[in-house]
ROLUMSE-661949 format. One record per residue (C-alpha): x, y, z. Coordinates in steps of 0.001 Angstrom, whole numbers, plus 500000, padded with zeros to 6 digits. Layout:
N
XYZ...
This chain:
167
500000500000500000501289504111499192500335506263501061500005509631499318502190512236500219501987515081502447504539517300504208504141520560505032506996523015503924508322526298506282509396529069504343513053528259503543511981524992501973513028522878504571510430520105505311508982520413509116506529517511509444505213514242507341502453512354507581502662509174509157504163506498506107505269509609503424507810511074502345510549512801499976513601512715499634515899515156497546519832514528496540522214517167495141525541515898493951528134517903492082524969520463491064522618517718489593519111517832491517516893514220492105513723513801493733512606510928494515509384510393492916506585508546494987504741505857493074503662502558493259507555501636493032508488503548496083509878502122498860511522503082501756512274502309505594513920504532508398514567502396511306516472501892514641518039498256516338516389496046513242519791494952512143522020496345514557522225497084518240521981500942518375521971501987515551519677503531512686519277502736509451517599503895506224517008502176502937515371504021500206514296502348496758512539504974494119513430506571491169513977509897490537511591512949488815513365511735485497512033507720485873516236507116486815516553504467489518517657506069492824518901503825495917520154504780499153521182502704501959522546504009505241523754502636508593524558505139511598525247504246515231522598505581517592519709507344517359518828510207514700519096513212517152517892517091516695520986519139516297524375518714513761525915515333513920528772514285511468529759510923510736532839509505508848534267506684506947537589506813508879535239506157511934532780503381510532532649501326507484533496502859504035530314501796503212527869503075505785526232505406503355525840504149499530524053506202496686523052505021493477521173507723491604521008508531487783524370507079486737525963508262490165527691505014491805528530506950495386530408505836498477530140508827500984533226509505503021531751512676504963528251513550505993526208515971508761523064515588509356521102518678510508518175516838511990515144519678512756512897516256514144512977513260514844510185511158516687511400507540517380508658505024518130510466502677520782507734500143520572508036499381516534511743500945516667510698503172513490510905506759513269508069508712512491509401510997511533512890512361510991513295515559508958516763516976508370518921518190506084522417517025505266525986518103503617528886515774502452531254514419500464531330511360498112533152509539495611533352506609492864533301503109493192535852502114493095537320501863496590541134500662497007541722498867500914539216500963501934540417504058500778538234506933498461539318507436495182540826511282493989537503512029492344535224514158495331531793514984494916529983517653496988526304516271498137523592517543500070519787517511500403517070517315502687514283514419503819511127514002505383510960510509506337507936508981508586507035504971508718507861502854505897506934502555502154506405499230501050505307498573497289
């Protein structure tokens, strides 16, 4: 089942709330804009301790406003938070935060998350929802002994993620 969306936008087009299993999701890398696009297709999850002791995860399966394929899978320690929070490859696994999007093929080395809320359900462990923002760095596949490649690509974005969408 899709839910349709909804999320209410403040002023500097930063989402502020979603309803309960919505949401969007918007990538910038190297000045190339994708939204995901929510259809029948969509689906995505934003969860804490399902496949990991504290920690949070998010996997997102759409495609874009141009029909591309866009994929995102993420895996922090802990809980989203309100407030800044970087994380880093040197500090977790290279991969903790893939992107495939349009004929991007991204490992992210850098990332901060400006989270404005985030409402974890401790019963079901899912959020509902998190809205943030976020800034980074990414690069190529691929990766040498866990190193980035030369090539650096600037990324940010924002989502309003609440529940799960599950085709």
């Amino acid at each position: 089942m899709i839910a349709s969306f909804s999320c209410n936008k403040a002023d500097d087009n930063t989402p502020t709330s979603c309803a309960f299993n919505t949401g969007n999701f918007n990538i910038t890398i190297n000045g190339a804009d994708f939204d995901m696009a929510v259809n029948a297709e969509t689906h995505f999850s934003i969860l804490y301790n399902w496949s990991g002791d504290n920690a949070s995860e998010f996997v997102l399966d759409s495609k874009d406003q141009n029909g591309n394929a866009m994929y995102l899978e993420l895996g922090i320690p802990g809980q989203f938070s309100e407030g800044s929070t970087s994380y880093s490859s040197s500090t977790l696994d290279f991969d903790f935060f893939t992107i495939d999007v349009d004929t991007f093929n991204l490992y992210v080395s850098t990332i901060t998350f400006s989270v404005s809320e985030s409402k974890l359900d401790p019963a079901d462990g899912v959020y509902k929802p998190v809205v943030a923002t976020f800034t980074g760095t990414a690069h190529s596949f691929p990766w040498t002994n866990g190193q980035p490649p030369v090539n650096t690509m600037s990324i940010s974005g924002s989502f309003c993620l609440n529940g799960i969408i599950m085709p």
